[in-house]
C-alpha positions in Angstrom: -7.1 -37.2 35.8 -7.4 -35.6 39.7 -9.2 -32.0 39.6 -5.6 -30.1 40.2 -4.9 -31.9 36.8 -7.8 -31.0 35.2 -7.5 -27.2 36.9 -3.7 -27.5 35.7 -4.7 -28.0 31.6 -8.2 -25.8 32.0 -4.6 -22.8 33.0 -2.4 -23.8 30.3 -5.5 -23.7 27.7 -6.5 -20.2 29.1 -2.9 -18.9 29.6 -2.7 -19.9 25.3 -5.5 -18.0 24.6 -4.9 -15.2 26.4 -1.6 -15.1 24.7 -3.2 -15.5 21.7 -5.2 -13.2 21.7 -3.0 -10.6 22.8 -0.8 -11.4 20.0 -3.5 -10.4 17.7 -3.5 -7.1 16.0 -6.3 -4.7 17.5 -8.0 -1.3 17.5 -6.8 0.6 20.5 -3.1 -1.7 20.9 -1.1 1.3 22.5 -3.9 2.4 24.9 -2.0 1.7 27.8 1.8 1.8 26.6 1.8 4.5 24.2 -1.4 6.1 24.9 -1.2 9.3 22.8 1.0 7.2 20.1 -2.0 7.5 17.4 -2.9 11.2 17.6 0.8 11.8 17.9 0.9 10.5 14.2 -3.0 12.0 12.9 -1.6 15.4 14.5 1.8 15.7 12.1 -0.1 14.2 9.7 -2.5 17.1 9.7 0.2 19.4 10.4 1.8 19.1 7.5 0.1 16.6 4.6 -0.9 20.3 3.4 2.0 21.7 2.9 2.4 18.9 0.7 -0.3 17.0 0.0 0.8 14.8 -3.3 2.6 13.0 -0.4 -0.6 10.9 0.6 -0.6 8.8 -2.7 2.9 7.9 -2.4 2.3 6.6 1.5 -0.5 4.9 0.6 1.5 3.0 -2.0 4.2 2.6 0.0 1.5 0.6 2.3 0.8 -1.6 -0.3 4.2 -2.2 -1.1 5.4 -3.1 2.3 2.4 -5.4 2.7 3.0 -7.3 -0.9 6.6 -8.1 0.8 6.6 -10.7 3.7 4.0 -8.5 5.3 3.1 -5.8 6.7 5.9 -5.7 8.8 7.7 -2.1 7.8 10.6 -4.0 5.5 10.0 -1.3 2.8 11.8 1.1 5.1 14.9 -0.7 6.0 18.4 0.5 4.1 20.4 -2.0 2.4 23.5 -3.4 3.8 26.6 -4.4 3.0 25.5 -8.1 2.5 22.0 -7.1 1.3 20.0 -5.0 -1.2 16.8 -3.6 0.6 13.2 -3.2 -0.9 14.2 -0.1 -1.8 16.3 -0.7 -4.3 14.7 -2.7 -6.3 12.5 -1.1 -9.5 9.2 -0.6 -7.9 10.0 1.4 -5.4 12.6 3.6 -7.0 9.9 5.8 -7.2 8.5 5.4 -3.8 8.6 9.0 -1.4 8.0 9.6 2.0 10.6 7.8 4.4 11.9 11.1 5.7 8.0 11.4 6.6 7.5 7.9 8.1 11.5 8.9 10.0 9.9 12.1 11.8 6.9 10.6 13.2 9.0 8.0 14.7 11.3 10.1 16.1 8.1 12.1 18.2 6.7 8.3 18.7 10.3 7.1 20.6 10.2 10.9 22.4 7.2 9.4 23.7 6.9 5.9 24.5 10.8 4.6 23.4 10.9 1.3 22.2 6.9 0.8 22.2 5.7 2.0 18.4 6.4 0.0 15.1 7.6 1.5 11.8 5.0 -1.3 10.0 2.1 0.7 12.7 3.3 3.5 11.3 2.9 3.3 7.9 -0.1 2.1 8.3 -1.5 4.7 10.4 0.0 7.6 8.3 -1.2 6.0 5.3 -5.1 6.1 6.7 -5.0 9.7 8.0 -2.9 10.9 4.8 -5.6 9.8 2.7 -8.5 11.1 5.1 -6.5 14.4 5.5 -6.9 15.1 1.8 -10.2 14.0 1.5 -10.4 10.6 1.1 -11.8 7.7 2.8 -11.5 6.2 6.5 -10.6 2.7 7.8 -10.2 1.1 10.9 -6.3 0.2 11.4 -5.9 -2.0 13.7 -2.0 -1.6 15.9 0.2 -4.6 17.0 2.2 -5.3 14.6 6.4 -5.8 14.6 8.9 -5.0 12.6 10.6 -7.6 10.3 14.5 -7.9 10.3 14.7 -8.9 6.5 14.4 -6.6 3.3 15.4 -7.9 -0.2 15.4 -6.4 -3.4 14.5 -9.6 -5.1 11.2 -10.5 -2.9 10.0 -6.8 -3.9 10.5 -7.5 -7.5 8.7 -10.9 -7.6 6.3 -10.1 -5.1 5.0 -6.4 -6.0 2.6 -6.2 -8.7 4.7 -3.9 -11.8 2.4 -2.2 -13.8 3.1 -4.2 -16.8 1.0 -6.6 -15.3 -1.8 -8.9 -17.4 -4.5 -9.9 -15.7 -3.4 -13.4 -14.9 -0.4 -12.1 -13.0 -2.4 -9.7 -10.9 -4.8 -12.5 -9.9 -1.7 -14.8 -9.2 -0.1 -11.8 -7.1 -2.9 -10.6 -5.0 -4.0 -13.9 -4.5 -0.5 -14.9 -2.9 -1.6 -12.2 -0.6 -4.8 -13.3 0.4 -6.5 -11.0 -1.7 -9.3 -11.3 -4.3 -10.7 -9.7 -7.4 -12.6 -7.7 -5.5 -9.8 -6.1 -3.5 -7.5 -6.1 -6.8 -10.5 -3.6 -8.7 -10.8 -1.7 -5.6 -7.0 -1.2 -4.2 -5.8 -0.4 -8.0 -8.6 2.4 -7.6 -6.0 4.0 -5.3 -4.5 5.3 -8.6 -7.5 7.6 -8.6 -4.8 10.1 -6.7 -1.0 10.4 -7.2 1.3 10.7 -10.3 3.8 8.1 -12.5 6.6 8.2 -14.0 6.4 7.7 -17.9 8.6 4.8 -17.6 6.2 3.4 -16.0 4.0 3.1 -19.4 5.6 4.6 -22.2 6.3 0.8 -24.0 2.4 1.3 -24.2 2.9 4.4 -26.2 6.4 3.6 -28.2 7.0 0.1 -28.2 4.9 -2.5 -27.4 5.7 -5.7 -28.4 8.7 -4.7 -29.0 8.6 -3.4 -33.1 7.7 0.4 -32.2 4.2 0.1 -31.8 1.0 1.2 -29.7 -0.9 -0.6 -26.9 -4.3 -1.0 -28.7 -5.8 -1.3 -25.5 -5.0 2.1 -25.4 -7.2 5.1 -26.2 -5.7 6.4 -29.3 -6.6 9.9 -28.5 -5.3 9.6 -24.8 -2.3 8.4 -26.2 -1.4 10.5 -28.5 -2.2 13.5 -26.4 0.4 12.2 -23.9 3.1 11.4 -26.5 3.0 15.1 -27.6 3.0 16.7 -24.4 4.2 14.5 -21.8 6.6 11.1 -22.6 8.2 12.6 -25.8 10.2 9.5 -26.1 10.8 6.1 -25.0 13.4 6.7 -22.4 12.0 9.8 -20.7 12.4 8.2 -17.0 12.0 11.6 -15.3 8.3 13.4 -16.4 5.2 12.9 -14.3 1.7 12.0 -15.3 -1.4 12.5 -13.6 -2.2 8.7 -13.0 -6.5 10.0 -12.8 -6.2 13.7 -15.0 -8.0 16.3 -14.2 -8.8 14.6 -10.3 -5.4 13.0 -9.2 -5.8 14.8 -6.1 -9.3 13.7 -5.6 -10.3 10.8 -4.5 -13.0 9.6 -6.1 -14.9 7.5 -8.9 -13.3 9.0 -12.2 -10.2 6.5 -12.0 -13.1 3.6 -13.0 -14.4 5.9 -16.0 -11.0 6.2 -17.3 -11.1 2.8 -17.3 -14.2 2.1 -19.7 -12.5 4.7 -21.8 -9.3 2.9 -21.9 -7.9 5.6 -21.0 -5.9 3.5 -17.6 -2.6 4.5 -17.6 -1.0 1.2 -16.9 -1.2 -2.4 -18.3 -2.4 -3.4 -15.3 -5.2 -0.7 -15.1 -6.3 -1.6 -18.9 -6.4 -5.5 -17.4 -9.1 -4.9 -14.6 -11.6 -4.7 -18.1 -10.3 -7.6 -19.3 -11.7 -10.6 -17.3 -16.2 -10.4 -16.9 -15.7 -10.7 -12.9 -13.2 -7.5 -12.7 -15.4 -5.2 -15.5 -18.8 -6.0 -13.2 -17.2 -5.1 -10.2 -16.3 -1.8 -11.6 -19.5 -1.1 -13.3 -21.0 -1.9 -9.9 -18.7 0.7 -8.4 -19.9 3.2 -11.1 -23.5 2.7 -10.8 -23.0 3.2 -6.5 -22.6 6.5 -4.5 -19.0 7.9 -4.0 -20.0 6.8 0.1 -20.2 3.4 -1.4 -16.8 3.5 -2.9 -14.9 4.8 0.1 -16.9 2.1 1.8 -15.5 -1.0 0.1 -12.5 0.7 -0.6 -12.1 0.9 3.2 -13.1 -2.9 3.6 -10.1 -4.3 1.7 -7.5 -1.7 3.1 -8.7 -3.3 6.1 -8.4 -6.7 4.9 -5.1 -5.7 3.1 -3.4 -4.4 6.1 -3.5 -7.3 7.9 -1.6 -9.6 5.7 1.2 -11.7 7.5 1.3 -9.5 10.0 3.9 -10.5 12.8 2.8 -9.9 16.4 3.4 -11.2 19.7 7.1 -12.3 20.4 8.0 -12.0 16.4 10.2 -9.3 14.5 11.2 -6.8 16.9 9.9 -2.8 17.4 13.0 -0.8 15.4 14.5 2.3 17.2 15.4 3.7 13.8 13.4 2.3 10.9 15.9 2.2 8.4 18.1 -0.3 10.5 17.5 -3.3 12.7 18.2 -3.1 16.4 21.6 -3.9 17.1 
C-alpha cells in the first residue's frame, strides 16, 4: 500500500475514534452547547428541594428505575400510548413522584439551549444534587446521554427489582445490569431516606406464605409495632412508612443497623443478610466512617449511571419528556 493509502486508513482510524470518543458520556458534555445547562438544574434544585425535601428519595429511585429499564435513557418518563403501556404504569412505579419536577427543569433547559439537554441527563443530574442538597453524598455524573423512544410496562416489571425479592433474584437482577454485590448492599442503602407504601411489605406482617402468617425474618417487636400503628390490615395500599425510622431523612449508616436487627422493611432488605458476601460487606460498612459510606456509595452511583447508556447518533434529545419527538 502507497503512503496516500496508508495516510487514507491512519484518517478513517482517527476519524472512528474521535467519533468514538465523543460518543462517550463525559464530565463537562454541555460545556460548549448548553453551557450553563448543569447549574440551571443544581440551582432549581436548590431552589426548591426544601420546600420539599422528601422529594430527593423518590428522584433518586426514579434513577434507579430508569437505569434497571433498557438504560439510563429517561424511558421512565415517557406517557403511555394508545398502542403502549409506559413504565409508569406498571406496579413499581405506581409509587414513583417527581415528573412534574424532572418537567420544570426541562422546560428552563429548552428556554436555554432548545433541543440540546436529555430528560435521561436530567434525572441523573437532579437525582445527585437532590441527594447532596439534603445532605447526602456527591458523585461525578457524567452528561451525554439520549433519550430512548421505547417505554413498556412489562420490561419495568421483569426488569426492576420488587421488594419481594430473595436474594437470588437480586443477584440475577443487578447482575443483568452490570452490577455486583457490592453495588446491590450499597444502592439498597438508598433506602436509608424516603418512605413506602405498606403494600409494599405488609404480606411480611399478615400473610406470608400465604396461611396468615409472619415473616420470621422479621423482628417480632418491629413488626408488631407497625401492625398496631401503621398497616392495620392486609390491604391498606395508601399509609406510609419510614423505610430507615427515626433518620429517613438522613442519609446515613442506620439503614445497615436496621438490618442486623432485622428490622429491613422489605424482603429484599432482610436478603442482603442472607448470603456471607452481602452481610460482610455491610459489616464492613458499619465498622467505616459515614465519609467512607458516601464514598462507595458514590462509586456505584457512578458505575450505575452508566448502564446502557445510548450516546452519539442513538435515541434522540425529547422536547417534552413525556412524549417522543414527532
Amino acid at each position: 500500500m502507497g503512503r496516500l493509502g496508508c495516510f487514507g486508513v491512519s484518517v478513517i482510524v482517527l476519524l472512528a475514534f474521535v467519533g468514538s470518543s465523543e460518543a462517550q458520556l463525559r464530565l463537562g458534555f454541555y460545556a460548549k452547547s448548553c453551557p450553563r445547562a448543569e447549574k440551571i438544574v443544581q440551582d432549581f434544585v436548590n431552589q426548591h428541594i426544601h420546600n420539599a425535601p422528601s422529594l430527593a428519595a423518590p428522584i433518586l429511585r426514579m434513577n434507579f428505575h430508569d437505569c434497571f429499564v433498557r438504560g439510563c435513557d429517561g424511558s421512565v418518563l415517557l406517557n403511555s400510548t394508545s398502542t403502549t403501556q409506559a413504565e409508569k404504569t406498571a406496579a413499581p412505579n405506581l409509587t414513583l413522584r417527581g415528573f412534574n419536577f424532572i418537567d420544570r427543569i426541562k422546560s428552563l433547559l429548552e428556554a436555554e439551549c432548545p433541543g440540546v439537554v436529555s430528560c435521561a441527563d436530567i434525572i441523573a443530574l437532579t437525582a445527585r444534587d437532590s441527594v447532596v442538597a439534603t445532605g447526602g453524598p456527591f458523585w461525578q455524573v457524567p452528561t451525554g446521554r439520549r433519550d430512548g423512544r421505547i417505554s413498556n410496562a412489562t420490561e419495568a416489571l421483569n426488569n426492576i427489582p420488587p421488594p419481594t425479592s430473595n436474594f437470588s433474584n437480586l443477584q440475577t437482577l443487578f447482575g443483568n445490569q452490570g452490577l455486583d454485590l457490592k453495588d446491590l448492599v450499597l444502592l439498597s442503602g438508598a433506602h436509608t431516606i424516603g418512605v413506602s407504601h405498606c403494600s409494599s411489605f405488609s404480606a411480611r406482617l399478615y400473610n406470608f406464605t400465604g396461611r396468615g402468617d409472619q415473616d420470621p425474618a422479621l423482628d417480632s417487636e418491629y413488626a408488631t409495632n407497625l401492625k398496631a400503628r401503621k398497616c392495620r390490615s392486609l390491604n391498606d395500599n395508601v399509609t406510609i412508612v419510614e423505610m430507615d425510622p427515626g433518620s429517613f431523612r438522613t442519609f446515613d449508616l442506620s439503614y445497615y443497623r436496621l438490618l442486623l436487627k432485622r428490622r429491613g422493611l422489605f424482603q429484599s432488605d432482610a436478603a442482603l443478610t442472607t448470603n456471607s458476601a452481602t452481610l460482610s460487606y455491610i459489616n464492613g460498612l458499619l465498622q467505616g466512617s459515614p465519609q467512607n459510606f458516601f464514598a462507595e456509595f458514590a462509586a456505584s452511583m457512578e458505575k450505575m449511571i452508566r448502564v446502557n447508556v445510548k450516546t452519539g447518533s442513538a435515541g434522540e434529545i425529547r422536547k417534552n419528556c413525556a412524549v417522543v419527538n414527532s
